[in-house]
PAMI-133222 format. One record per atom (N, C-alpha, C, O): residue number from 1; residue in three letters; atom name; x, y, z. Coordinates in steps of 0.05 Angstrom, whole numbers, plus 32768, in hexadecimal, padded with zeros to 4 digits. Layout:
# PAMI-133222
(NUM 'ALA' 'CA' (X Y Z))
...
END
This chain:
# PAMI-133222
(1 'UNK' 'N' (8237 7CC9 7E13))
(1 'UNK' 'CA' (8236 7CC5 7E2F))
(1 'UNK' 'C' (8248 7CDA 7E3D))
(1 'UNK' 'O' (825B 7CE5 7E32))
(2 'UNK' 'N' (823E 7CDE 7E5C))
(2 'UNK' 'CA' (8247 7CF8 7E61))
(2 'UNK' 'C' (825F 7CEF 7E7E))
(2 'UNK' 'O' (8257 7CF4 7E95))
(3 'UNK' 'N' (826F 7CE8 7E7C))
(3 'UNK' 'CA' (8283 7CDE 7E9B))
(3 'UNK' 'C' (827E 7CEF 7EA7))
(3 'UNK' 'O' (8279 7D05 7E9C))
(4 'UNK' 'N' (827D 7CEE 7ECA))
(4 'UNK' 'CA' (8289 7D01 7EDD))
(4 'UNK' 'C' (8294 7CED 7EF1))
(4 'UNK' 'O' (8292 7CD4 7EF2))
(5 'UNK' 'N' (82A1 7CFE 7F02))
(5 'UNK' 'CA' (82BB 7CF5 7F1D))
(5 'UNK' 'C' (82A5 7CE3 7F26))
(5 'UNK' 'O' (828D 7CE7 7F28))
(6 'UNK' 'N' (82B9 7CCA 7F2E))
(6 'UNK' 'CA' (82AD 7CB6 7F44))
(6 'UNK' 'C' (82A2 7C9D 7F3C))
(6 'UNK' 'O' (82A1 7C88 7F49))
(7 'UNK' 'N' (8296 7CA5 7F12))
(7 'UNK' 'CA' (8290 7C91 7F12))
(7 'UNK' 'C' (829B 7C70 7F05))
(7 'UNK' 'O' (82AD 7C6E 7EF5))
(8 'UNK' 'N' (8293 7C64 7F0C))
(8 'UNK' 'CA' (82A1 7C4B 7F0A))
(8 'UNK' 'C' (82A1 7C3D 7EE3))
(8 'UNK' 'O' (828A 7C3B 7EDA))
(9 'UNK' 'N' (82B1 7C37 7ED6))
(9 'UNK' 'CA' (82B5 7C3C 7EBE))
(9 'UNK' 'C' (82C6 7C1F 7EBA))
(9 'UNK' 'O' (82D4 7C14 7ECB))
(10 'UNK' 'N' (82C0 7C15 7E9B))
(10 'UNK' 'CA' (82D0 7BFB 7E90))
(10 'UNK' 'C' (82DF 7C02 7E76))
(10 'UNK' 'O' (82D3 7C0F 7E65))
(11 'UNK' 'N' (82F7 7BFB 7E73))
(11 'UNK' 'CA' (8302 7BFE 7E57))
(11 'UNK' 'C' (82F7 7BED 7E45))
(11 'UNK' 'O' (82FB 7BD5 7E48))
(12 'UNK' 'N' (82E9 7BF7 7E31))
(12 'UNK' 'CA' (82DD 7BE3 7E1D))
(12 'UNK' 'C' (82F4 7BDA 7DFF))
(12 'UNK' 'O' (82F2 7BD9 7DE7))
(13 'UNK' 'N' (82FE 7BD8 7E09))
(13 'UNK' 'CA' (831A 7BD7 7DE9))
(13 'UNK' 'C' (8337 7BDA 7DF8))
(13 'UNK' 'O' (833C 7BEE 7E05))
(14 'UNK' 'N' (8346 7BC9 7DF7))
(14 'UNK' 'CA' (835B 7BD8 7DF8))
(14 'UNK' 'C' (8370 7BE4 7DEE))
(14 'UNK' 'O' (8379 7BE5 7DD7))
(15 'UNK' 'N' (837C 7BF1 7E0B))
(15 'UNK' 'CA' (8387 7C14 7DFC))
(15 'UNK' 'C' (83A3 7C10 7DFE))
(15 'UNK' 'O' (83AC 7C0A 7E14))
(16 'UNK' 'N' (83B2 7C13 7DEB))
(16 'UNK' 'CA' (83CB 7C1A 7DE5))
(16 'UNK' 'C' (83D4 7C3D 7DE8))
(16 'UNK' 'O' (83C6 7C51 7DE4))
(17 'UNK' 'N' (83F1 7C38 7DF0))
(17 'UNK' 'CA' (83FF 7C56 7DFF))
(17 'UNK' 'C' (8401 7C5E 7DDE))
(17 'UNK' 'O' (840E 7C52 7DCC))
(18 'UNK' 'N' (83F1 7C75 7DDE))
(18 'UNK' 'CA' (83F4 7C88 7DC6))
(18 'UNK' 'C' (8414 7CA5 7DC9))
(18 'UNK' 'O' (841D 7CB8 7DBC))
(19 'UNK' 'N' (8419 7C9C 7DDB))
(19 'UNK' 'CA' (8432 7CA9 7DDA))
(19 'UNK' 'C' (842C 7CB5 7DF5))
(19 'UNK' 'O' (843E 7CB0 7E05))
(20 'UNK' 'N' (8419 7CC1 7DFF))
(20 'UNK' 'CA' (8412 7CD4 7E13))
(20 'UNK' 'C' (841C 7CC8 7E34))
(20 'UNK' 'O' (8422 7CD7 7E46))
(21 'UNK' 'N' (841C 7CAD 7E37))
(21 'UNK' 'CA' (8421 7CA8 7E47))
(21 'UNK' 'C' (843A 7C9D 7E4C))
(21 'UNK' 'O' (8444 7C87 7E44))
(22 'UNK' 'N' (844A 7CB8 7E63))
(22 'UNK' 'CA' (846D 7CAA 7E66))
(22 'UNK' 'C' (8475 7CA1 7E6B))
(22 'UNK' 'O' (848C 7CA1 7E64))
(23 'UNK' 'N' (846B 7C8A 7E83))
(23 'UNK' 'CA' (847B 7C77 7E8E))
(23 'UNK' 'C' (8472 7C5E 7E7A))
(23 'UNK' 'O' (8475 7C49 7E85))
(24 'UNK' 'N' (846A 7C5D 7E67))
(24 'UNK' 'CA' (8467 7C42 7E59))
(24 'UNK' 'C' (8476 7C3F 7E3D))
(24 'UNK' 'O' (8482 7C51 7E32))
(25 'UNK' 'N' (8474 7C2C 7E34))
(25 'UNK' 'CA' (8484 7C30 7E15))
(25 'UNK' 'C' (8469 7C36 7DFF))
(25 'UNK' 'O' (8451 7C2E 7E01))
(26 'UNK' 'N' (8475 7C45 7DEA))
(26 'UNK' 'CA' (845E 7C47 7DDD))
(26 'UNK' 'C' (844E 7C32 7DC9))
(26 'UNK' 'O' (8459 7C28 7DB6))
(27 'UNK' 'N' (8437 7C2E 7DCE))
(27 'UNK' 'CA' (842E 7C17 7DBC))
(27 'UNK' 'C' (8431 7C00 7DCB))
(27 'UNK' 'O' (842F 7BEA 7DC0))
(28 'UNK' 'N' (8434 7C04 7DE9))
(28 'UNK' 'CA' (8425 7BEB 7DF6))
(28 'UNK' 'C' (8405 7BF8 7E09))
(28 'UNK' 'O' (83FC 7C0E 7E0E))
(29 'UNK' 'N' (83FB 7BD7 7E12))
(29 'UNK' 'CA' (83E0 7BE6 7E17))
(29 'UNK' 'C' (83E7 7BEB 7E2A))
(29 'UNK' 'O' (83F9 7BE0 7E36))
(30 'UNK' 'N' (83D7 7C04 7E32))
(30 'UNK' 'CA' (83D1 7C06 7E50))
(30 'UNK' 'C' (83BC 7C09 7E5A))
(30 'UNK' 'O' (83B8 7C1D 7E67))
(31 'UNK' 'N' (83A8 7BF6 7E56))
(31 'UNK' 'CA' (8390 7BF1 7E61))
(31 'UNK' 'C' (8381 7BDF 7E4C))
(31 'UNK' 'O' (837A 7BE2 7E35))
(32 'UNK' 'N' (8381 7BCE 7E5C))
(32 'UNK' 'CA' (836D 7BB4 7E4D))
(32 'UNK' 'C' (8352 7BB5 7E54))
(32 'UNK' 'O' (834A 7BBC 7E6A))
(33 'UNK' 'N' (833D 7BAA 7E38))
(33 'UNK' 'CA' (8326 7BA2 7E32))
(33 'UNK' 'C' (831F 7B97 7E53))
(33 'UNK' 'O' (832C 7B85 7E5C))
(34 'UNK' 'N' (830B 7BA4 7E63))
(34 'UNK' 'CA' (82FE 7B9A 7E7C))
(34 'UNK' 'C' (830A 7BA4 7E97))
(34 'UNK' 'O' (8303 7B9E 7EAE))
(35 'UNK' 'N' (831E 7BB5 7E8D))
(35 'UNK' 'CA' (8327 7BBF 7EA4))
(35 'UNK' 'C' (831B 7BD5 7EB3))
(35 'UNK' 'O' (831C 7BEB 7EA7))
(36 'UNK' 'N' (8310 7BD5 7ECA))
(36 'UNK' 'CA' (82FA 7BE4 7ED8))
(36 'UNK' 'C' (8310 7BF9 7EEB))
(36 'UNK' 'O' (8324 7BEE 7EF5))
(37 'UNK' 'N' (8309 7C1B 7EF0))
(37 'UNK' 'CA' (8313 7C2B 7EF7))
(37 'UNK' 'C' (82F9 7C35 7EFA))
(37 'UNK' 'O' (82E4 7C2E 7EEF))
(38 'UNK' 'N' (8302 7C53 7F15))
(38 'UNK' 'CA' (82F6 7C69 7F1B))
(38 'UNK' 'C' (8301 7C87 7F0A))
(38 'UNK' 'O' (8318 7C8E 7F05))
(39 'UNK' 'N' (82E2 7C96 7F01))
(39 'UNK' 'CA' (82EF 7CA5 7EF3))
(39 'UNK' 'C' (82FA 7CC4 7F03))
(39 'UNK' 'O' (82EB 7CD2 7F12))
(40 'UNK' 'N' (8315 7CC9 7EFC))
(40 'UNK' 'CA' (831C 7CE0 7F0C))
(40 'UNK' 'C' (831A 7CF6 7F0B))
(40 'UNK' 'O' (8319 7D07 7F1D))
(41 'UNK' 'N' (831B 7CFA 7EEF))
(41 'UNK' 'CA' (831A 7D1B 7EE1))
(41 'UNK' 'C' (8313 7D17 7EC9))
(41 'UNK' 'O' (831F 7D09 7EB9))
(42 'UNK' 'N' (82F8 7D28 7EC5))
(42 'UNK' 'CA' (82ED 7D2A 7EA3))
(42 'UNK' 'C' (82FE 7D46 7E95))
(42 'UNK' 'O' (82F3 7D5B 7E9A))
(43 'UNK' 'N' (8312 7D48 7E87))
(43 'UNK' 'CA' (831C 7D62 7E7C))
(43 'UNK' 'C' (831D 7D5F 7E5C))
(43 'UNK' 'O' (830B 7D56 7E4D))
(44 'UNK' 'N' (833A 7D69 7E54))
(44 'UNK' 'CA' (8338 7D6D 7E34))
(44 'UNK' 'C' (8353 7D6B 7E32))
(44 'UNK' 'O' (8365 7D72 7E41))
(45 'UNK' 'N' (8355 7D5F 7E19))
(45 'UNK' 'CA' (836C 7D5B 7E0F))
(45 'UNK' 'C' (8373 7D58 7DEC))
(45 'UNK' 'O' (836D 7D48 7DDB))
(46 'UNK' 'N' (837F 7D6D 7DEC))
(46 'UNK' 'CA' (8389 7D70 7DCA))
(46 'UNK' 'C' (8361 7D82 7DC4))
(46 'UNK' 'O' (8355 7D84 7DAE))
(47 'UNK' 'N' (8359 7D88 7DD8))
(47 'UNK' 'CA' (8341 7D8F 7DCD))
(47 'UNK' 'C' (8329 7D83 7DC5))
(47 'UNK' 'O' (8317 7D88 7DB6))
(48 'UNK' 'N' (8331 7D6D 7DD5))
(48 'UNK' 'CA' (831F 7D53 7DD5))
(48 'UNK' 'C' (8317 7D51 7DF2))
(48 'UNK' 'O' (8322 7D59 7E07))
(49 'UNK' 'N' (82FD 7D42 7DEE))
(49 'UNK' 'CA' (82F9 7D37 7E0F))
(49 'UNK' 'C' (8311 7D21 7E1A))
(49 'UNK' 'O' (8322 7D1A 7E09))
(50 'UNK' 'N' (8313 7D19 7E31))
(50 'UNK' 'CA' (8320 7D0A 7E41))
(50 'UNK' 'C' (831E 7D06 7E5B))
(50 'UNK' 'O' (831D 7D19 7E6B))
(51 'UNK' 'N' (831C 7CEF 7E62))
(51 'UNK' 'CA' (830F 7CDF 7E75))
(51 'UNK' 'C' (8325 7CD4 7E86))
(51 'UNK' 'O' (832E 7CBE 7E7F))
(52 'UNK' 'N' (8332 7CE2 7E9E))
(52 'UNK' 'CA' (8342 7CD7 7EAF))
(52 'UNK' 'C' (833F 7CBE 7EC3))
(52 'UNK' 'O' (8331 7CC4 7ED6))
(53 'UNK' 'N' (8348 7CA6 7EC3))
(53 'UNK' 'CA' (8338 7C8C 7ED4))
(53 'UNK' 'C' (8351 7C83 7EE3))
(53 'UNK' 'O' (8367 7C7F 7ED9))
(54 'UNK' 'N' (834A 7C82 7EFC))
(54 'UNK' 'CA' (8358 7C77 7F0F))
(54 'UNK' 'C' (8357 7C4F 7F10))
(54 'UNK' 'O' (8342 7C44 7F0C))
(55 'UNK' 'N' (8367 7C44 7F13))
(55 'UNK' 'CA' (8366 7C2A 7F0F))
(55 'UNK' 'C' (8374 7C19 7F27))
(55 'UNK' 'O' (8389 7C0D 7F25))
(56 'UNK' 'N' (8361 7C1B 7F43))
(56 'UNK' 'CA' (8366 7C19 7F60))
(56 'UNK' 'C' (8377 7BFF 7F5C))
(56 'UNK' 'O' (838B 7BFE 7F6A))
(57 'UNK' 'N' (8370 7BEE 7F4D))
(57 'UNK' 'CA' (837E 7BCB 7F51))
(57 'UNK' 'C' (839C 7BD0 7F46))
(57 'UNK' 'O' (83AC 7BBF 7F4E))
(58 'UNK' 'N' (83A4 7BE2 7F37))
(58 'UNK' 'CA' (83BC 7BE0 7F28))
(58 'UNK' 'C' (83CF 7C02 7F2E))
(58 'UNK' 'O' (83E2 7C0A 7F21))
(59 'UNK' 'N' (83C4 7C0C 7F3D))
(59 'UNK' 'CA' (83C4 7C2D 7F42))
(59 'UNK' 'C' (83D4 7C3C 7F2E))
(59 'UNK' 'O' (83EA 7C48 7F30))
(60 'UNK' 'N' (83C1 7C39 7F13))
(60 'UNK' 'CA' (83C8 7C4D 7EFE))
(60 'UNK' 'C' (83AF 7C5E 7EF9))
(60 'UNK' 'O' (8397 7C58 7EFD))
(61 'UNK' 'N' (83BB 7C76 7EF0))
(61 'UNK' 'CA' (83A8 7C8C 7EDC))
(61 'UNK' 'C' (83AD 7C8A 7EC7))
(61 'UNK' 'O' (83C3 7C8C 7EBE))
(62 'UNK' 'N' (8399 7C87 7EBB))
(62 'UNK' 'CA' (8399 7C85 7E9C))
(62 'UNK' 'C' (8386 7C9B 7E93))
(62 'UNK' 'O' (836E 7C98 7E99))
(63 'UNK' 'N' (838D 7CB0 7E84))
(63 'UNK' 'CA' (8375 7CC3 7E71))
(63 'UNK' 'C' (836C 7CAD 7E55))
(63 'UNK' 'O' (837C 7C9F 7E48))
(64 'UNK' 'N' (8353 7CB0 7E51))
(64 'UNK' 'CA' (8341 7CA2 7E36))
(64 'UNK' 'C' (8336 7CB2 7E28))
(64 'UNK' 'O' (8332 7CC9 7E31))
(65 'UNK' 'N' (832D 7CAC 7E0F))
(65 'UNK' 'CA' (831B 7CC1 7E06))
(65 'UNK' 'C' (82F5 7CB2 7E0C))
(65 'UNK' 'O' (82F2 7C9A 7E08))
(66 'UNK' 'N' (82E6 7CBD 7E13))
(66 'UNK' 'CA' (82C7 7CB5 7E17))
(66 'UNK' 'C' (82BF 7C97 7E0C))
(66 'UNK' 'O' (82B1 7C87 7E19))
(67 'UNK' 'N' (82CB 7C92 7DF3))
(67 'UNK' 'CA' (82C4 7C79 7DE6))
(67 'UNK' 'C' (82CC 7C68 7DE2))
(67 'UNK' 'O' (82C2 7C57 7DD3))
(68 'UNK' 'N' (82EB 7C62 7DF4))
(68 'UNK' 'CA' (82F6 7C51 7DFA))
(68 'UNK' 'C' (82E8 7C47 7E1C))
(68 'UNK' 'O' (82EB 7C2E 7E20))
(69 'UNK' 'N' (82E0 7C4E 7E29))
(69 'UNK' 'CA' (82CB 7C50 7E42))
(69 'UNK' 'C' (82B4 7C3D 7E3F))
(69 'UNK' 'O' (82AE 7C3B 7E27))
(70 'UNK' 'N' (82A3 7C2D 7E52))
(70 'UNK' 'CA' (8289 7C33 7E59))
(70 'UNK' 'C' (827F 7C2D 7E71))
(70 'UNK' 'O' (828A 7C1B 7E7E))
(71 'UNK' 'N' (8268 7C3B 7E7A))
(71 'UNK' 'CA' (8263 7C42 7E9D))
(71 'UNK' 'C' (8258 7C2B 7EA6))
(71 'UNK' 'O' (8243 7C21 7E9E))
(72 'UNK' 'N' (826C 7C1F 7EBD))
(72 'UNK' 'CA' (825B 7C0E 7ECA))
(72 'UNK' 'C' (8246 7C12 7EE7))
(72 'UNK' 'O' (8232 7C05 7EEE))
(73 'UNK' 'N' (8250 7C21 7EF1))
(73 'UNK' 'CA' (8240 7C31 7F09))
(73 'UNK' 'C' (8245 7C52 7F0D))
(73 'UNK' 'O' (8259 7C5D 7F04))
(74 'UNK' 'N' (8232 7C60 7F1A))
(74 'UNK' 'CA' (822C 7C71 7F22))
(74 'UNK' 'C' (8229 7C75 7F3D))
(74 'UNK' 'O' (821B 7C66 7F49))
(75 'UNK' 'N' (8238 7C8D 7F4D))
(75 'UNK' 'CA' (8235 7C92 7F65))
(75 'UNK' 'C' (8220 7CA8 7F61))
(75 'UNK' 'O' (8225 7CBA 7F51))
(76 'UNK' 'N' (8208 7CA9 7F6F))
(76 'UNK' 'CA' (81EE 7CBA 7F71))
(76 'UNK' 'C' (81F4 7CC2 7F91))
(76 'UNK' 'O' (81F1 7CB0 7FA2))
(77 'UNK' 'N' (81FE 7CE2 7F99))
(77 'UNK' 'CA' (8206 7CEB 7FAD))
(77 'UNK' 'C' (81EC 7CF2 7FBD))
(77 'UNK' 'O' (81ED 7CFB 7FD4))
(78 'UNK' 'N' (81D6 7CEE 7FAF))
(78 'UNK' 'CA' (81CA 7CFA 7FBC))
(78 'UNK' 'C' (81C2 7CE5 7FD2))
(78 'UNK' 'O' (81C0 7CEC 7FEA))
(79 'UNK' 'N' (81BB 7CC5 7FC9))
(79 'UNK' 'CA' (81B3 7CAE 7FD6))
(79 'UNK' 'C' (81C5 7CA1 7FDF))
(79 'UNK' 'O' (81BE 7C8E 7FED))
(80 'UNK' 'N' (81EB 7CA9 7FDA))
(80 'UNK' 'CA' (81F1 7C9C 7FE5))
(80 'UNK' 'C' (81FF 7C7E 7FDE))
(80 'UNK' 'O' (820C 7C6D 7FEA))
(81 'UNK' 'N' (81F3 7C80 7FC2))
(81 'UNK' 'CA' (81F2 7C5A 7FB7))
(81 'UNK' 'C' (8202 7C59 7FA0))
(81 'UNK' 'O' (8205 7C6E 7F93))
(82 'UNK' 'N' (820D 7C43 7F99))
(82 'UNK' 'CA' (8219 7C46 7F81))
(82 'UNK' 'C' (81FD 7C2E 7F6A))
(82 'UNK' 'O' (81F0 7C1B 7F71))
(83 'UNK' 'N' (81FD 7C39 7F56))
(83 'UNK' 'CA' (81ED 7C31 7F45))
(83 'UNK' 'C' (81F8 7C20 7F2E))
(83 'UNK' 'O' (820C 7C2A 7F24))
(84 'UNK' 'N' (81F2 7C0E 7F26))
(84 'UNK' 'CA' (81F0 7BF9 7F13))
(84 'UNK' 'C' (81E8 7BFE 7EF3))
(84 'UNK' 'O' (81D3 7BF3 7EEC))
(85 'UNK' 'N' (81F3 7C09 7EE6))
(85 'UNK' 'CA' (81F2 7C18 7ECC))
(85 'UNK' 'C' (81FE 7C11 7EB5))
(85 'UNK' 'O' (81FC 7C21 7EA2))
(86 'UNK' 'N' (8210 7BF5 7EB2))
(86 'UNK' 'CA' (8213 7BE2 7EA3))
(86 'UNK' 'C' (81F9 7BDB 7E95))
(86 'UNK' 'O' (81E2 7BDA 7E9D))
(87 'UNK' 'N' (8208 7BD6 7E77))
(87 'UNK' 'CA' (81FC 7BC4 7E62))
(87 'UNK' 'C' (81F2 7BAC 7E67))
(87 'UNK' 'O' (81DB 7BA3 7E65))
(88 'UNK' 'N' (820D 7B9E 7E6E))
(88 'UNK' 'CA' (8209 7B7B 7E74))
(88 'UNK' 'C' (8219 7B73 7E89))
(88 'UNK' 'O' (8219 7B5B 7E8F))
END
């Protein structure tokens, strides 16, 4: 699956601070199973994909890798609408 900016995204697993993130201790989570964010920046890291998500209710950024992710809506700019693109 392919992320871009804007769209609306769920943590499917949760994610423990692999060291990368500094204001936390390492090896606690920082982002739980169902937690819904906007995604901010698709880049790379260590040469990997990575998935930057904004998390409006708790105002953290968290980077993921793609498969820790999955899309729950879509902003379609052209209509205007946000789209419904969940599983279940």
């Amino acid at each position: 699956m392919e992320f871009r900016v804007n769209q609306r995204v769920r943590v499917n697993k949760d994610v423990r601070n692999d060291g990368t993130c500094g204001s936390c201790k390492s090896g606690c989570v920082v982002a739980h199973e169902g937690d819904e964010g906007f995604v901010r920046e698709v880049t790379e890291f260590l040469f990997r994909p990575a998935v930057v998500v904004h998390f409006l209710e708790k105002n953290k950024v968290i980077g993921f890798r793609p498969e820790e992710l999955e899309l729950v809506e879509d902003y379609n700019p052209d209509t205007g609408e946000w789209e419904d693109v969940s599983s279940g």
